[in-house]
ZADO-1210 file (C-alpha; in nm, 4 decimals, padded with zeros to 6 digits):
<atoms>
<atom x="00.8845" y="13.7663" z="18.8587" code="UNK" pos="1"/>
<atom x="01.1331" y="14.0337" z="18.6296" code="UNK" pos="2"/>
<atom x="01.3891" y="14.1612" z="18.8312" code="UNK" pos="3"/>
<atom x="01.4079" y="13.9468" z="19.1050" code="UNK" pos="4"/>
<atom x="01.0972" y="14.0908" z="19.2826" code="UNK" pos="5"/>
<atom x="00.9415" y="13.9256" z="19.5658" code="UNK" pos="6"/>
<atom x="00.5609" y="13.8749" z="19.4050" code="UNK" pos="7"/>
<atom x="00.4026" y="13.8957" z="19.7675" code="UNK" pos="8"/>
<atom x="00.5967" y="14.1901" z="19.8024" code="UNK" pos="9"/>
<atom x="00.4620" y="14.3308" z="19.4740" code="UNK" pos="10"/>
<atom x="00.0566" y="14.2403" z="19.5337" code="UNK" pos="11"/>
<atom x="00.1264" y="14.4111" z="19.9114" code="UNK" pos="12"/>
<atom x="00.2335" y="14.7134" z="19.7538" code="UNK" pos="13"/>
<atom x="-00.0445" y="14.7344" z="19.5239" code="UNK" pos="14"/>
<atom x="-00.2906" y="14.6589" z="19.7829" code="UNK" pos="15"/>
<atom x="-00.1356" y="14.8851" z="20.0361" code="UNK" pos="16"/>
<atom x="-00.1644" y="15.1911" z="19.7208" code="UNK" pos="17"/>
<atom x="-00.5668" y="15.0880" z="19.6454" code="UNK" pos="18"/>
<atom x="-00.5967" y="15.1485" z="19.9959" code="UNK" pos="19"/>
<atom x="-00.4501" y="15.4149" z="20.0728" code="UNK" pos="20"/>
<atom x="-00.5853" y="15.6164" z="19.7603" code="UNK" pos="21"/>
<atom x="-00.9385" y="15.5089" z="19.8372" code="UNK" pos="22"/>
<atom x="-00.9114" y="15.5628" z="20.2743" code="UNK" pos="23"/>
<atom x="-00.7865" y="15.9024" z="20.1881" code="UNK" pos="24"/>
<atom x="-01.0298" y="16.0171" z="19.9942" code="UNK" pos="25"/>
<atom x="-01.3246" y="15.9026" z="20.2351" code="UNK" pos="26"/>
<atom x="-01.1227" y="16.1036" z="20.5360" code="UNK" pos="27"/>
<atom x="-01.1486" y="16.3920" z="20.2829" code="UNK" pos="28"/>
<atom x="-01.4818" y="16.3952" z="20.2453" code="UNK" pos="29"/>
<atom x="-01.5440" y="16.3379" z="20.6571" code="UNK" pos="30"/>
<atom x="-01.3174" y="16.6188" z="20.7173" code="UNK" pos="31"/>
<atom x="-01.5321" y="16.8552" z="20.4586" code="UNK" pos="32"/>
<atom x="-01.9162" y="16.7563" z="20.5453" code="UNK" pos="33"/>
<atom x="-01.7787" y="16.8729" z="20.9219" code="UNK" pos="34"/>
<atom x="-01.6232" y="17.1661" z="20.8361" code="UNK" pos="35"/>
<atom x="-01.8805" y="17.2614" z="20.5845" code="UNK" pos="36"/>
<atom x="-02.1020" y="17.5064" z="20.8355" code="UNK" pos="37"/>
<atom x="-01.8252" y="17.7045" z="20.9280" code="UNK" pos="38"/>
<atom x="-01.6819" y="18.0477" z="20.7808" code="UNK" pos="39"/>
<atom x="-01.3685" y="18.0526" z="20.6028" code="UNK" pos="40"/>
<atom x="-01.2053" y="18.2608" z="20.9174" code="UNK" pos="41"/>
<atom x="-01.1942" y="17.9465" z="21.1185" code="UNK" pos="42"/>
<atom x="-01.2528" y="17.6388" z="20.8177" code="UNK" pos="43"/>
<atom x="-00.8558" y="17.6394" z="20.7327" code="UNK" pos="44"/>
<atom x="-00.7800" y="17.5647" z="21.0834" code="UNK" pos="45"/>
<atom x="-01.0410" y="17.3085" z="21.1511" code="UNK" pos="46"/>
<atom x="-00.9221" y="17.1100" z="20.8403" code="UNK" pos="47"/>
<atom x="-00.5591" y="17.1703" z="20.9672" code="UNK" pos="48"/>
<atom x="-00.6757" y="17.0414" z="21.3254" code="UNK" pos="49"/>
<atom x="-00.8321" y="16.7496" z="21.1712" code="UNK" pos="50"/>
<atom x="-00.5842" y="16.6285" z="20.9379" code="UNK" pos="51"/>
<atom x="-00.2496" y="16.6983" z="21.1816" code="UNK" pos="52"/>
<atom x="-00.4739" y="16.4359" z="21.4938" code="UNK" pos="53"/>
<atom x="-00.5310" y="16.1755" z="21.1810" code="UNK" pos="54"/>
<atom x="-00.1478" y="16.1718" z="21.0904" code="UNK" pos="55"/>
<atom x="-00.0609" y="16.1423" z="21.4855" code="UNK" pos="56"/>
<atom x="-00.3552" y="15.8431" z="21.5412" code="UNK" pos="57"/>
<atom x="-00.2477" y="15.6708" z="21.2212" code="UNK" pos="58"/>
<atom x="00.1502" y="15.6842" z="21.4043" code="UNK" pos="59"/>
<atom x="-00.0114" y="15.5574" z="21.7433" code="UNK" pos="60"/>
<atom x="-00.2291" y="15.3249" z="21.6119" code="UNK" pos="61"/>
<atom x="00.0469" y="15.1851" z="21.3416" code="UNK" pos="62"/>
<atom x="00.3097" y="15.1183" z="21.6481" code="UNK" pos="63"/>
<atom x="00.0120" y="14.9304" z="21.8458" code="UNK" pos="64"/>
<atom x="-00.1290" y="14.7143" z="21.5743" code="UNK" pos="65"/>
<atom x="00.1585" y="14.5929" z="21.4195" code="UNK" pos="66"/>
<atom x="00.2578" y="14.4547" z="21.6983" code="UNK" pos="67"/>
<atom x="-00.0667" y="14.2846" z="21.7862" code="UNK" pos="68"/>
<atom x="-00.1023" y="14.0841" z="21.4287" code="UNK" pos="69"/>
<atom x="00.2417" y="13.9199" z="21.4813" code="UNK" pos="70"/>
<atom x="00.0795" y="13.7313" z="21.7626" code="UNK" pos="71"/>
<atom x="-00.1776" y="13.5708" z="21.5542" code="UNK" pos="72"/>
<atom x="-00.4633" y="13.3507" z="21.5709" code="UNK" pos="73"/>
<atom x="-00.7030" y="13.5073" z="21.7636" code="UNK" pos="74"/>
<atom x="-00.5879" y="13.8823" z="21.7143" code="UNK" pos="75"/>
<atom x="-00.6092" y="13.8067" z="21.2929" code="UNK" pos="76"/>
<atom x="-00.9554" y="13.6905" z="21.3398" code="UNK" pos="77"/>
<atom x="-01.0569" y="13.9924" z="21.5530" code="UNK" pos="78"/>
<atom x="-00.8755" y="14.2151" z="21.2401" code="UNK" pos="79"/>
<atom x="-01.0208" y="14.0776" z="21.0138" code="UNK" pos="80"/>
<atom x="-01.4006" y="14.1023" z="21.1700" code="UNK" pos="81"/>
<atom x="-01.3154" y="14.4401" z="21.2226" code="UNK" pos="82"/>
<atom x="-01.1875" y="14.5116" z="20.8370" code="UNK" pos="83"/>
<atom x="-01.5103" y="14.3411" z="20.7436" code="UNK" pos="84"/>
<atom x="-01.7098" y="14.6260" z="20.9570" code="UNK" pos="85"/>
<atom x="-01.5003" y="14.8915" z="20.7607" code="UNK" pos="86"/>
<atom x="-01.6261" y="14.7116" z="20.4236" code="UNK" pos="87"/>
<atom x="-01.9387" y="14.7443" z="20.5295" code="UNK" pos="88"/>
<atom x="-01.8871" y="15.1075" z="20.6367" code="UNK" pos="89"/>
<atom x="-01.7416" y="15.1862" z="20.2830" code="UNK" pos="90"/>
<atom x="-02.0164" y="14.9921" z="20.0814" code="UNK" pos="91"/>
<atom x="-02.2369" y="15.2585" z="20.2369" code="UNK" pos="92"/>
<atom x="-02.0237" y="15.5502" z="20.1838" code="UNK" pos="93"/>
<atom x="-02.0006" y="15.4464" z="19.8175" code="UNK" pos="94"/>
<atom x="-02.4000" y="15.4380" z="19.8283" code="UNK" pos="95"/>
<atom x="-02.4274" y="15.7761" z="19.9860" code="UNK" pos="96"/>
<atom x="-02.5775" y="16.0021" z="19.7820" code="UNK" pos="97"/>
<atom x="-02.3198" y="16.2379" z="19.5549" code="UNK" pos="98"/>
<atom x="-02.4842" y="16.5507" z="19.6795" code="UNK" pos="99"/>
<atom x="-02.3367" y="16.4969" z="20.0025" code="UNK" pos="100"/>
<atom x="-01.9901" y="16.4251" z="19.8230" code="UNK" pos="101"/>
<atom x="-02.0255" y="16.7668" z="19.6640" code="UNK" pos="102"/>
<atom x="-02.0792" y="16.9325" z="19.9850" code="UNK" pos="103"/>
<atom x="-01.7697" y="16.7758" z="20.1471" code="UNK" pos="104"/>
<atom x="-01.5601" y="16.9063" z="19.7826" code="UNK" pos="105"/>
<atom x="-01.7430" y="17.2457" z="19.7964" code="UNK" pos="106"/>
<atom x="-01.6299" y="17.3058" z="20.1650" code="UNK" pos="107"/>
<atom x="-01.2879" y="17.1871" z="20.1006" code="UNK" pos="108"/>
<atom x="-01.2507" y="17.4525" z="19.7623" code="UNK" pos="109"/>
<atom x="-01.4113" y="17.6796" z="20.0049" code="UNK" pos="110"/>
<atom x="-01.6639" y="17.7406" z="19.6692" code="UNK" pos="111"/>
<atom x="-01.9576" y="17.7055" z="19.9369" code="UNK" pos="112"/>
<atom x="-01.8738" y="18.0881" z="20.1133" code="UNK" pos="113"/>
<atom x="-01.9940" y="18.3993" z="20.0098" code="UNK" pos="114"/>
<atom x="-01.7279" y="18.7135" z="19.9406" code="UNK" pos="115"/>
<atom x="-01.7189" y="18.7863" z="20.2642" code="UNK" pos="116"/>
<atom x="-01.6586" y="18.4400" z="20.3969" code="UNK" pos="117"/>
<atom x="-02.0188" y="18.3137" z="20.5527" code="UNK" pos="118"/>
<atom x="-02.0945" y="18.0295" z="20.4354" code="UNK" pos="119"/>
<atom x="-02.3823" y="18.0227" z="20.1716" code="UNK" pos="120"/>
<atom x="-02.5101" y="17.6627" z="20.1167" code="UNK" pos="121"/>
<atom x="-02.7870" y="17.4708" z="20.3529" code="UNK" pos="122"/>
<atom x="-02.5045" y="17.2863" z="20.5835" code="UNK" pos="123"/>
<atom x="-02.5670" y="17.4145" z="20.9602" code="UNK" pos="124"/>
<atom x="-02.3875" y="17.6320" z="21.1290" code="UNK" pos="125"/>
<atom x="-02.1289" y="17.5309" z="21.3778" code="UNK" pos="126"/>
<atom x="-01.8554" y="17.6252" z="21.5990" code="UNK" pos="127"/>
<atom x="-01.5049" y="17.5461" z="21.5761" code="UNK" pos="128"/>
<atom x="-01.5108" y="17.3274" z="21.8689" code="UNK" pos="129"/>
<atom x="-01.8032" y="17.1415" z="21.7524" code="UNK" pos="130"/>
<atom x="-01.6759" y="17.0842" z="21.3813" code="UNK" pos="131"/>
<atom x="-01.2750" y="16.9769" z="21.5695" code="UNK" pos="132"/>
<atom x="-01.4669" y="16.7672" z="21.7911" code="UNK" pos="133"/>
<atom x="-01.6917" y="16.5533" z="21.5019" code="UNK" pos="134"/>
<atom x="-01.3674" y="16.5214" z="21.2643" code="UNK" pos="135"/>
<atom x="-01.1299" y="16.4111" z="21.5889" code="UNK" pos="136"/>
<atom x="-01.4152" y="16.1456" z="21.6459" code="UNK" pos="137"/>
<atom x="-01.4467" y="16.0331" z="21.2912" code="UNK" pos="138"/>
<atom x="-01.0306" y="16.0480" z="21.2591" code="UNK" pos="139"/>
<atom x="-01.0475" y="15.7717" z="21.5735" code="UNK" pos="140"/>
<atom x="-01.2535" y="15.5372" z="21.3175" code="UNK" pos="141"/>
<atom x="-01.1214" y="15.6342" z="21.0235" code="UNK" pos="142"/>
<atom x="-00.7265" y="15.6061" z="21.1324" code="UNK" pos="143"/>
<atom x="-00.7709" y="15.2696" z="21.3161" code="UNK" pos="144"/>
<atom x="-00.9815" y="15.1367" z="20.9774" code="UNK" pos="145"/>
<atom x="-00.6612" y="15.2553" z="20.7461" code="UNK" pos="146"/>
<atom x="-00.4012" y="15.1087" z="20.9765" code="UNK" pos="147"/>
<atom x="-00.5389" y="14.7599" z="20.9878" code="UNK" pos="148"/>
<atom x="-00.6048" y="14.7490" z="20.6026" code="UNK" pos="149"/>
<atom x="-00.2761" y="14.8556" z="20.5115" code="UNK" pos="150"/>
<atom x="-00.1412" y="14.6166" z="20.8286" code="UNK" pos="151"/>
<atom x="-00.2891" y="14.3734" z="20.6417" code="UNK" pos="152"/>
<atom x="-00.2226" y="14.4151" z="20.2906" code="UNK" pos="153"/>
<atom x="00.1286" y="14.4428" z="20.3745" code="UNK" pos="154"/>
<atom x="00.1737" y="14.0595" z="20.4910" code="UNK" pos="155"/>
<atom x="00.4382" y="14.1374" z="20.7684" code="UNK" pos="156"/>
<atom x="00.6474" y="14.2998" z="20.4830" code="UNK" pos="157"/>
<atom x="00.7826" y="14.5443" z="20.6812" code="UNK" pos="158"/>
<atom x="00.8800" y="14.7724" z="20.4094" code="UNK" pos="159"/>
<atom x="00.5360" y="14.7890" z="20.2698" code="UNK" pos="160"/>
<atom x="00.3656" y="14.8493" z="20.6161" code="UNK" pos="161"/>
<atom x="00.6124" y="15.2164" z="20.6645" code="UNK" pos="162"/>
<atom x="00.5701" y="15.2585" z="20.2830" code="UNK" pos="163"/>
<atom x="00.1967" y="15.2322" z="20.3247" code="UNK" pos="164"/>
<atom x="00.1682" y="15.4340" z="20.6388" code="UNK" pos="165"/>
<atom x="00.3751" y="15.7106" z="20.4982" code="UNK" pos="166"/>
<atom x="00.1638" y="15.7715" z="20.1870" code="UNK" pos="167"/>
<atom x="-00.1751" y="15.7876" z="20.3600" code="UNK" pos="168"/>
<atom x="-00.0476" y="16.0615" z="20.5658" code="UNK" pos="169"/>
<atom x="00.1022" y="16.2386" z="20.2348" code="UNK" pos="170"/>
<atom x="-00.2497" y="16.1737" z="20.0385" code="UNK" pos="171"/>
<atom x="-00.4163" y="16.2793" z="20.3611" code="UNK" pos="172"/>
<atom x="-00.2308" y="16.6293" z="20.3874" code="UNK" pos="173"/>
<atom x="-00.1697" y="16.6601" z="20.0727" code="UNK" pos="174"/>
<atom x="-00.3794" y="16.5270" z="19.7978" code="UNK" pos="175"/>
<atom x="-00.6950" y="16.4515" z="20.0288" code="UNK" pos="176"/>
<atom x="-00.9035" y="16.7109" z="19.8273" code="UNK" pos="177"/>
<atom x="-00.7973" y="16.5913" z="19.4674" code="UNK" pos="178"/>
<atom x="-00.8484" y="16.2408" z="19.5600" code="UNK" pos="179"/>
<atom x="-01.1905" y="16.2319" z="19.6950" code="UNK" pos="180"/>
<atom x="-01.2845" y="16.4371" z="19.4011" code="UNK" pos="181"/>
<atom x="-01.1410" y="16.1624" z="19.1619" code="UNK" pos="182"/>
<atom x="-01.3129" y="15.9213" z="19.3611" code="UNK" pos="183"/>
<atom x="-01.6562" y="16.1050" z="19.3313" code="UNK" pos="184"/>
<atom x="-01.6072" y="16.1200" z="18.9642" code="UNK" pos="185"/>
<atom x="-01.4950" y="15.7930" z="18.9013" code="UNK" pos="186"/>
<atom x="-01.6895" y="15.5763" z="19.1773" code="UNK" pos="187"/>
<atom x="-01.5315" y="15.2655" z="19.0414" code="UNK" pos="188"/>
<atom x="-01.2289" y="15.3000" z="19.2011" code="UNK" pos="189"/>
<atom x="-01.3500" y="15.3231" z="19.5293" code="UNK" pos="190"/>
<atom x="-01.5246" y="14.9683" z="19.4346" code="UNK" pos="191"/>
<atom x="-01.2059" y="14.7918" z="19.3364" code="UNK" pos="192"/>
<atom x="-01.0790" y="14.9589" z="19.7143" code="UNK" pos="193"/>
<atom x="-01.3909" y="14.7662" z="19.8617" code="UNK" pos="194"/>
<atom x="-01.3351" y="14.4573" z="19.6937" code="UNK" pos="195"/>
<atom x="-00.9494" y="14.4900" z="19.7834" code="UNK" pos="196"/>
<atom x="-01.0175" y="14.5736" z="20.1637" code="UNK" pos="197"/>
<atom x="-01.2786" y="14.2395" z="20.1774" code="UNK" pos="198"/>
<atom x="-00.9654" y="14.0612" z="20.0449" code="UNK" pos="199"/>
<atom x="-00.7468" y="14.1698" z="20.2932" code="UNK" pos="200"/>
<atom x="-01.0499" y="14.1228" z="20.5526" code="UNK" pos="201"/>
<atom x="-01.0843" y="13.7391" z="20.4303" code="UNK" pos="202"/>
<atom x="-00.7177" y="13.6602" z="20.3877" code="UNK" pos="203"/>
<atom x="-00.6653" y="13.7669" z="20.7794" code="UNK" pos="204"/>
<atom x="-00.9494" y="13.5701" z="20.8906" code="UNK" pos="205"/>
<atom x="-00.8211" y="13.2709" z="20.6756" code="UNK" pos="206"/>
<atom x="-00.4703" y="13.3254" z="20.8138" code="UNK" pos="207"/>
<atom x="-00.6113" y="13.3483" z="21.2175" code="UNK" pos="208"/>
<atom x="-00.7961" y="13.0021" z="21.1984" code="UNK" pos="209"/>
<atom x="-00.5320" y="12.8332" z="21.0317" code="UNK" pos="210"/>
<atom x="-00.2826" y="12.9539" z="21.2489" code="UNK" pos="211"/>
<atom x="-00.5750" y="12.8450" z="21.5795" code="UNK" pos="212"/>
<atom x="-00.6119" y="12.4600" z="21.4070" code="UNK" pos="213"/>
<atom x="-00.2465" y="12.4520" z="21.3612" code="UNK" pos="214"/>
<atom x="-00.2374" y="12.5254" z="20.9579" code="UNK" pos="215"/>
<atom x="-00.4830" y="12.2327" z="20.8675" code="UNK" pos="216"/>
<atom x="-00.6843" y="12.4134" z="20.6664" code="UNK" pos="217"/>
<atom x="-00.6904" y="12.3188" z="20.3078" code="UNK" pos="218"/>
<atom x="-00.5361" y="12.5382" z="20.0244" code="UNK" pos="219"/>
<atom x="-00.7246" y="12.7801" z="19.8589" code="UNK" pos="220"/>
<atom x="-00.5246" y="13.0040" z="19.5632" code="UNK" pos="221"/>
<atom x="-00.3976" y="13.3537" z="19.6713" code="UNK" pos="222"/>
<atom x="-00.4989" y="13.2914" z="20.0186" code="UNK" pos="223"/>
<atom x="-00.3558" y="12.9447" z="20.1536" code="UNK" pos="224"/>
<atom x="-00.0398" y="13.0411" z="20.0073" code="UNK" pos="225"/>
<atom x="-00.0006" y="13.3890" z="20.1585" code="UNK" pos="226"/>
<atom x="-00.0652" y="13.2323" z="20.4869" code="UNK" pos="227"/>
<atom x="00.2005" y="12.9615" z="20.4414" code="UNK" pos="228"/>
<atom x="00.4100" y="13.2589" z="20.3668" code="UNK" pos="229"/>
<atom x="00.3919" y="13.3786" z="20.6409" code="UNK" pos="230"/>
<atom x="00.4194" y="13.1229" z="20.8762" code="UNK" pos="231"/>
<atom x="00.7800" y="13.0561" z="20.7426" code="UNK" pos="232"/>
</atoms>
């Protein structure tokens, strides 16, 4: 490859980008449909709430399953079941119907509250406890599902796996907002994150059993090889 680049290196970076950009903008629009019933006195720090617990359960989480994929076999397969479940839980986000999108965008913008700050659209209302609460739940899922895919895609480059980490929590506080809104207007990004996400999900569950029958599988392009990879 130009420039001396490692090409697994390159594809985990890539990977580890799709990822991020489409996990971020799902956590967006989780953290807006749950603070959409409340009033803008309390809204700010419910979104604050939620996306300051993601950043520390994507830290915890990143430290903890790490460590658990460098032991292999077994642990890949169990990854890579579990990636396959957060495939499945995209596929149906993707389906959800875009008024529900523009709900989540509406409450972020804060273009859902009246002038003086109630909120004026159908979502019910809700207490700050019960809106920190939902979002702290869904940032369990949501963290743990964006850890393991970007664990994944990075292919025990270490680099990519604190490069990866670091810009979900940027996109998250930063650009969470801007992204899902890109993804709601161009939904075939967050396909190509799908399809990227089953790769990852297949590619660990390749790498776990061939690790288990003691690398007899047979080769298979852009999977057999990443797993020989690492191995040495």
């Amino acid at each position: 490859m130009p420039f001396g680049i490692d090409p697994s290196l390159f594809s985990a970076f890539v990977q580890v980008i799709l990822i991020d950009l489409v996990l971020a903008g799902d956590n967006a629009v989780v953290i807006g449909l749950a603070a959409a019933g409340l009033p803008k006195d309390v809204r700010a720090k419910a979104i604050l709430i939620g996306i300051g617990a993601a950043t520390v359960l994507r830290i915890c989480f990143a430290l903890i399953t790490a460590q658990l994929l460098e032991l292999g076999g077994g642990l890949l397969i169990a990854g890579g079941l579990l990636l396959l479940w957060v495939c499945w839980k995209m596929y149906r986000e993707i389906a959800t119907p875009p008024e529900q999108h523009e709900d989540a965008m509406e409450a972020v913008a804060d273009s859902d509250l009246n002038a003086d700050g109630t909120v004026a659209k159908r979502a019910p209302k809700k207490s700050l406890r019960q809106a920190v609460t939902q979002i702290i739940i869904a940032d369990v899922s949501m963290s743990l599902d964006n850890v393991l895919a970007v664990a994944g895609a990075a292919q025990h480059h270490e680099i990519a796996l604190i490069f990866g980490l670091g810009l979900s929590v940027l996109m998250m506080g930063v650009a969470a907002s801007l992204i899902a809104g890109l993804l709601h207007r161009f939904r075939w990004i967050a396909w190509i994150g799908l399809v990227v996400i089953l790769y990852v999900a297949v590619r660990m569950l390749y790498e776990g059993a061939d690790q288990l029958l003691d690398h007899s599988l047979p080769a298979i392009p852009f999977i057999k090889s990443a797993a020989t990879t690492v191995v040495h």
